[in-house]
VEXDO-13698 format. One record per residue (C-alpha): x, z, y; residue number from 1; residue in one letter. Coordinates in Angstrom, 2 decimals. Each point is the difference from the previous one (the first is absolute). Layout:
<pt east="X" up="Z" north="Y" num="NUM" residuo="a"/>
...
END
This chain:
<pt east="-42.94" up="85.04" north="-171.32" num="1" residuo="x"/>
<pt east="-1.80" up="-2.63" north="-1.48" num="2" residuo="x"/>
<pt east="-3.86" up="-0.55" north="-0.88" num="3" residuo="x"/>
<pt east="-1.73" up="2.04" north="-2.93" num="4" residuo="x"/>
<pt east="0.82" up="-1.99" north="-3.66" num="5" residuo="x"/>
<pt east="-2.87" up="1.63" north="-2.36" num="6" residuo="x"/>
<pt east="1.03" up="-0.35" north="-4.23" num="7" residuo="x"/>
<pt east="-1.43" up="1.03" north="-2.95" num="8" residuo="x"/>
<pt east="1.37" up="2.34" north="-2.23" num="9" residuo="x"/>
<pt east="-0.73" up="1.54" north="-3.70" num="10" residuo="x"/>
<pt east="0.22" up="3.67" north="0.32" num="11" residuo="x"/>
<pt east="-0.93" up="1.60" north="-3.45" num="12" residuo="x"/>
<pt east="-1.63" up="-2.62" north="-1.39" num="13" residuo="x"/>
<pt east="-2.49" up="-0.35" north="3.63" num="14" residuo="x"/>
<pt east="0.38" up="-2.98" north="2.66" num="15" residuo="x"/>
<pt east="0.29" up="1.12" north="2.88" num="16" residuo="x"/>
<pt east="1.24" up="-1.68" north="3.90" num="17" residuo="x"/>
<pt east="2.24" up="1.26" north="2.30" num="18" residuo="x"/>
<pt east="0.48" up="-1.16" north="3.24" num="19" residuo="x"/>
<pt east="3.56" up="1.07" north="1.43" num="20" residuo="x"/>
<pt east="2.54" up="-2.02" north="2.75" num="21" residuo="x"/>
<pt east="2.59" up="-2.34" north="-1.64" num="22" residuo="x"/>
<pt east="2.81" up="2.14" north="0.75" num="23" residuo="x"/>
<pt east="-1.57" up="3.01" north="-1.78" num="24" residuo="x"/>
<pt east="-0.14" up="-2.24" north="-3.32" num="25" residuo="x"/>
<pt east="3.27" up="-1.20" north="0.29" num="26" residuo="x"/>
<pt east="0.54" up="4.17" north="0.00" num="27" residuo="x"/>
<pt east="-1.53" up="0.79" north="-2.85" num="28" residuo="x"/>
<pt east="1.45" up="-3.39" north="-1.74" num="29" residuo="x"/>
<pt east="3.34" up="1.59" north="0.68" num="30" residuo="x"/>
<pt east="-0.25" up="3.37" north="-1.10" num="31" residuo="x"/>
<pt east="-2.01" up="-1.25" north="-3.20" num="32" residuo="x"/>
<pt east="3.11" up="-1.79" north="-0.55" num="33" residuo="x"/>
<pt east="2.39" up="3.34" north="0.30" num="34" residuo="x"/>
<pt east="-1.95" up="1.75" north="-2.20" num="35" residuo="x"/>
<pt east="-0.51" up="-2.38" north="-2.27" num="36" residuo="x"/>
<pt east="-3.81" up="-0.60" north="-0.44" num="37" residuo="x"/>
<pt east="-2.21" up="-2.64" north="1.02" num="38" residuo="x"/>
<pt east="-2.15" up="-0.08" north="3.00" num="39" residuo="x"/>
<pt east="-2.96" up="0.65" north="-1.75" num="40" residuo="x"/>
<pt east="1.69" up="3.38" north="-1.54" num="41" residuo="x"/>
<pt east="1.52" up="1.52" north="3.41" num="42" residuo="x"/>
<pt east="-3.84" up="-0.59" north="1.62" num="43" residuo="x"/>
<pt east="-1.29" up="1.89" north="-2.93" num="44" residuo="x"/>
<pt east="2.08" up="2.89" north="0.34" num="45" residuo="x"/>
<pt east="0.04" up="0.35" north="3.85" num="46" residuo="x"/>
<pt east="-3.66" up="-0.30" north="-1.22" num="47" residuo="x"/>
<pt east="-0.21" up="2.40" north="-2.23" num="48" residuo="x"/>
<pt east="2.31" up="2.33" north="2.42" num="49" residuo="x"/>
<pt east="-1.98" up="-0.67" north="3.38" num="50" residuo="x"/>
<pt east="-1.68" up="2.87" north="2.24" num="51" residuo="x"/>
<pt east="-1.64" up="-2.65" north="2.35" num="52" residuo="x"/>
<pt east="-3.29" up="-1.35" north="-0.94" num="53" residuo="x"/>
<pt east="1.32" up="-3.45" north="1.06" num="54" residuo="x"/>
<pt east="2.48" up="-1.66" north="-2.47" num="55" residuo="x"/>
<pt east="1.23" up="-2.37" north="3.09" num="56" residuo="x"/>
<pt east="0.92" up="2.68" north="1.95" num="57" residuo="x"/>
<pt east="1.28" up="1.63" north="-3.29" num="58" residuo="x"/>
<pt east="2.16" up="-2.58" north="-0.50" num="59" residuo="x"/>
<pt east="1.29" up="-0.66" north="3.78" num="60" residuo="x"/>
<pt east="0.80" up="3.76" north="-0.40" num="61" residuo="x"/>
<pt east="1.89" up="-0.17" north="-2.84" num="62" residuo="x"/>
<pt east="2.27" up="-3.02" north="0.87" num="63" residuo="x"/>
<pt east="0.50" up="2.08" north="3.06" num="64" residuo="x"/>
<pt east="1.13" up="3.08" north="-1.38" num="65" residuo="x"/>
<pt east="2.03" up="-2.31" north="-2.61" num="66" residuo="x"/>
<pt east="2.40" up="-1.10" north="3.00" num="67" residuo="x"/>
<pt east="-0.51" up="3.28" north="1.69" num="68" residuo="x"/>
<pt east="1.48" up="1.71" north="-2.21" num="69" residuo="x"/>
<pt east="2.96" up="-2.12" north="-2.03" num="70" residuo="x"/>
<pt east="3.32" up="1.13" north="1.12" num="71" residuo="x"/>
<pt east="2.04" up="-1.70" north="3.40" num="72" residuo="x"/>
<pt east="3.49" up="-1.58" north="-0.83" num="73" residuo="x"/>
<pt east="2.55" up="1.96" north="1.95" num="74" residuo="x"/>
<pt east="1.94" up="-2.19" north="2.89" num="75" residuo="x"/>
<pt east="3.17" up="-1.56" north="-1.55" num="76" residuo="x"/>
<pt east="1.26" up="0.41" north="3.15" num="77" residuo="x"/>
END
């Protein structure tokens, strides 16, 4: 994985930094993109949602369970 890329981000109306690896943005950038919201909206709701006290590790955890859990294609073969 590659180094730690730290951004700033408006959740309910409050600045706030998060410091996550590049591959775990381009995560969340893709399932923001599924469901339809913007970056800043899926980090407030796996905000608003988390059970850690750490909203890094609350989002590494839920871009984990995200790919976890989506279904497997079946072999065409």
């Amino acid at each position: 994985m590659s180094g730690i890329s730290k951004r700033s981000i408006v959740i309910a109306g409050h600045s706030t930094s998060v410091s996550l690896e590049p591959e775990f943005w381009d995560g969340l950038k893709a399932i923001s993109v599924l469901r339809g919201l913007s970056l800043a909206a899926l980090v407030a709701d796996i905000d608003s949602k988390r059970t850690t006290a750490n909203l890094s590790s609350a989002l590494r955890l839920a871009v984990l369970a995200f790919y976890r859990d989506r279904p497997i294609a079946s072999d065409p073969t």
